[in-house]
C-alpha positions in Angstrom: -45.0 73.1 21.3 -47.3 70.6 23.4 -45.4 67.5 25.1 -46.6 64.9 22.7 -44.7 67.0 19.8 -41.4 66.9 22.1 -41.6 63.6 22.9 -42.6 61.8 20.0 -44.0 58.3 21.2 -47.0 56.0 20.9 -48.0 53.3 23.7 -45.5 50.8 21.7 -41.9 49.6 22.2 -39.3 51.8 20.6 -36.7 49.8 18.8 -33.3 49.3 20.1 -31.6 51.4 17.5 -34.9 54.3 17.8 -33.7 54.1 21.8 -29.5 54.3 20.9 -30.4 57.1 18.3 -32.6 59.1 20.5 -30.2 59.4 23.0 -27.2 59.5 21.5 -28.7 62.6 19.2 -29.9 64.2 22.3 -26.5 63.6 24.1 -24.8 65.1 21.4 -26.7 68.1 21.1 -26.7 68.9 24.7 -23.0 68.3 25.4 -23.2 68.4 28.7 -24.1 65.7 31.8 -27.6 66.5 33.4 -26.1 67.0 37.2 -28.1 67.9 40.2 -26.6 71.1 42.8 -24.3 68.2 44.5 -23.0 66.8 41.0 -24.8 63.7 41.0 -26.4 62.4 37.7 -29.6 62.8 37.7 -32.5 62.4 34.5 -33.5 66.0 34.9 -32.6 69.1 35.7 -34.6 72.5 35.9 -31.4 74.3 35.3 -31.9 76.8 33.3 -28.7 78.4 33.5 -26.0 78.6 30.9 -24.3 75.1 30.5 -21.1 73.5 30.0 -20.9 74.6 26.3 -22.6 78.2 26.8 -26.1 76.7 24.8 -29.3 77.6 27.1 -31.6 74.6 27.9 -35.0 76.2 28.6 -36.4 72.6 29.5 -33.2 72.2 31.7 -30.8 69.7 31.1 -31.3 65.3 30.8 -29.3 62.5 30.5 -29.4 60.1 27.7 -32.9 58.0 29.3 -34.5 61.4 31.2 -35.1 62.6 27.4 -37.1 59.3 27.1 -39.2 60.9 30.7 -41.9 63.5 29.6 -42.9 66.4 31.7 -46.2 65.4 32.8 -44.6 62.0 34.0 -41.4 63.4 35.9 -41.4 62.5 39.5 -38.7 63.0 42.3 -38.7 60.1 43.2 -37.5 58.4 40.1 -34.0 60.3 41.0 -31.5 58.1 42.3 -32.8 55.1 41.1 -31.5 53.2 37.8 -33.5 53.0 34.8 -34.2 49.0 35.5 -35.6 49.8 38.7 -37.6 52.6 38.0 -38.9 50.6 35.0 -40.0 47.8 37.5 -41.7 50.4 40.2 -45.3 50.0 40.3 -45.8 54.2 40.4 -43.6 54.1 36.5 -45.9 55.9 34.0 -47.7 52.9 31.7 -46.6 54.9 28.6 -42.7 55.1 29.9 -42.8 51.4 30.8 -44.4 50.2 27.8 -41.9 52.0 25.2 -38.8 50.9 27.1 -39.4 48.1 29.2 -38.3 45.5 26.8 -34.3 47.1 26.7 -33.9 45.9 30.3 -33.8 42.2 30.2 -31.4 38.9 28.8 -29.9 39.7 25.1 -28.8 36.5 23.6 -29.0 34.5 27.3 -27.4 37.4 28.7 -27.7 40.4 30.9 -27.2 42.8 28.9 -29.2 46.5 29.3 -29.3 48.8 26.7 -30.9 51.1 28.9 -28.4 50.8 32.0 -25.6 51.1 28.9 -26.9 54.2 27.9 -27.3 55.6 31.5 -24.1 54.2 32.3 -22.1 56.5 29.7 -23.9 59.6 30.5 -23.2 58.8 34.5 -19.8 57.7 34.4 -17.8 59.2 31.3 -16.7 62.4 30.6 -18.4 64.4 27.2 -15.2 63.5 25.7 -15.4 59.7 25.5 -19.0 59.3 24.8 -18.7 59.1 21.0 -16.6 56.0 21.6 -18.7 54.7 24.2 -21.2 54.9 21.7 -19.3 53.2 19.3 -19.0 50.2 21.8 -22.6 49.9 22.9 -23.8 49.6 19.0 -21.1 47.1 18.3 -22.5 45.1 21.2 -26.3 45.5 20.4 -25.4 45.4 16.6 -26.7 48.5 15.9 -26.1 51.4 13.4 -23.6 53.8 14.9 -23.5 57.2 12.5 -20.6 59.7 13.7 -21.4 63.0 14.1 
């Protein structure tokens, strides 16, 4: 399967809800965080290990933006670095930017990020509590939020 077919995208902005759906599914069906050797969060992982829930990964493990990160655009340095920031780096593939770029900014004369949302409950939550994390960050953004 070539990289366009596992990462479905064109040069446009995804939707909010195609963003929330894409990762939430993807969360779900990995069940596990994307951690590096030290246990930090990190938007990939070339584990190819057994994970948390005994389900191989052969493309390693990602968090809920990494899946949005395809292969030929992966880059080191973008670990460490929040989804805003990397979005805003001049070396941030043009395809990458151009779907997400638009979930970093004011909602309703706000700050609000979906992006950093989404990062935030893959980072800082355990498996457990991300269905009702995701339950929150839809009734925030008004989005559709379909249990699993």
């Amino acid at each position: 399967m070539s990289s366009a077919e596992r990462f479905p995208c064109t040069q446009e902005s995804a939707t909010a809800q195609e963003v929330f759906d894409r990762a939430l599914n993807h969360l779900r069906a990995q069940g596990c965080q994307s951690k590096n050797s030290d246990g930090g969060c990190v938007y990939w992982t070339d584990c190819l290990e057994e994970d948390c829930q005994n389900k191989r990964h052969e493309l390693g493990l990602r968090c809920g933006i990494g899946i949005f990160i395809r292969p030929e655009e992966y880059r080191s340095w973008m670990e460490g670095n929040p989804i805003d920031i990397l979005l805003l780096n001049d070396e941030c593939p043009t395809r990458l930017h151009a779907e997400l770029i638009e979930h970093i900014y004011h909602v309703n004369g706000k700050y609000q990020s979906l992006l950093l949302r989404i990062q935030s409950i893959h980072d800082h939550n355990i498996v457990v509590h991300w269905e009702s994390e995701f339950q929150k960050l839809a009734k925030d953004f008004k989005l559709i939020y379909k249990a699993p």
